[in-house]
C-alpha positions, 0 to 999 in steps of 0.5 A: 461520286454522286452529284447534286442536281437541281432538277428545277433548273433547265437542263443546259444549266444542270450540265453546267453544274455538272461539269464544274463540280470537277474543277472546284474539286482540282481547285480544292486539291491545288490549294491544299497543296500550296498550304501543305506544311513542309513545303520550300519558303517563299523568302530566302535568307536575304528576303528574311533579313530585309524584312526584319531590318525594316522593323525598325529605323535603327536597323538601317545600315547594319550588315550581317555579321562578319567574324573576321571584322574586329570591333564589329558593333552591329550585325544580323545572322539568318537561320533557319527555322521550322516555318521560315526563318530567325533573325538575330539583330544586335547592336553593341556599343562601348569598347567594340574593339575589345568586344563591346562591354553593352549589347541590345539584342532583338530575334525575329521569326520571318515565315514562309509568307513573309510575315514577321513576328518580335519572338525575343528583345534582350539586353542593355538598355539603348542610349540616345540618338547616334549619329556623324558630326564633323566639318568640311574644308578645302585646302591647300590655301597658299601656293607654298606651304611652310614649317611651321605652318602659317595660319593664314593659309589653314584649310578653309571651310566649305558651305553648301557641300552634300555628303550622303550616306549609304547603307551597307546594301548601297542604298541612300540613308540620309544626306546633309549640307555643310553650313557657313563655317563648313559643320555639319551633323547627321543622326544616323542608327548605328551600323556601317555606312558609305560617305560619299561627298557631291561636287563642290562649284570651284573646287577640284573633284570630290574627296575620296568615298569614306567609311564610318561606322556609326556604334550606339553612344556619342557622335562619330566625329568626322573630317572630310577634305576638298582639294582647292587645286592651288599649287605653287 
């Protein structure tokens, strides 16, 4: 291999030139390799779905699919594609436990570097916002509960408790504070979320971890119970 030498230029810095043609040589050859088609992915499967899922703030609590889950109204699938990655992304609505009668659907390409493209959006049109609304109450109220059931001693509603939301992936989505006659009211994407309720000053633990699963339309309505710990 011939070489380029400007012989203007001292000998120490000619050597130099020299001995470096050989190392851009071997940077050329590695980078050339790192770009050579057909080579393993940089994301997995799990990588593709994350960085699909967070195109869109509606994506957020929706798990993959499952086909032994009945009336699954949101779901992603990961496969593969000749440079990286598709992800389908649907969200369905309207009767999931008989199959959904409306359905949106989104496909992304996520390549081997990451990047992430909208290649396909179908389906019926999207309805407004979705979310969780319900109210938080304590009981008992009275040492002894009777039959019929006395009024007076009702589950009482609970102000100032935080209930949040988590995501399929556990990771917190949003949180809210019951107001004074115990309501509350989230919106939320639709997918399938945890509901996990905070300590309540005077009251006995906390309710049970809850799960809700959020389709597009009307708010899901939910009821979450506090024990006061009165016993007869």
């Amino acid at each position: 291999m011939e070489l380029d030498v400007d012989t203007s230029r001292p000998e120490g810095m000619r050597s130099q030139t020299r001995r470096a043609a050989p190392i851009m040589v071997v940077l050329a050859l590695g980078l050339a390799a790192c770009a050579a088609p057909g080579g393993s992915p940089t994301v997995d499967a799990a990588d593709a779905a994350r960085l699909a899922l967070a195109q869109q703030a509606r994506f957020a609590g929706i798990g993959p699919y499952d086909e032994d889950l009945i009336g699954q109204s949101a779901w992603y699938r990961v496969t593969n594609a000749e440079d990286g990655w598709e992800v389908l992304i649907r969200i369905g609505w309207g009767d999931c436990e008989a199959g959904c009668i409306n359905e949106h659907l989104w496909r992304y390409a996520v390549a081997r570097d990451g990047g992430v493209e909208l290649t396909q959006e179908e389906g019926d049109a999207l309805p407004g916002a979705t979310g969780v609304r319900g109210t938080v109450t304590a009981g008992p109220t009275c040492p002894v509960e009777t039959i019929p059931a006395d009024p007076a001693c009702a589950p009482r509603p609970v102000v100032g408790a935080v209930l949040v939301f988590t995501d399929a992936g556990g990771h917190e989505v949003k949180r809210v504070t019951s107001a004074r006659d115990g309501s509350f009211s989230v919106e939320l994407p639709p997918g399938v979320y945890q509901v996990m309720a905070k300590a309540v000053e005077g009251l006995m633990g906390t309710p049970a971890p809850m799960e809700v699963e959020v389709e597009a339309g009307p708010p899901v309505e939910l009821q979450v119970s506090y024990d006061t710990g009165i016993r007869g």
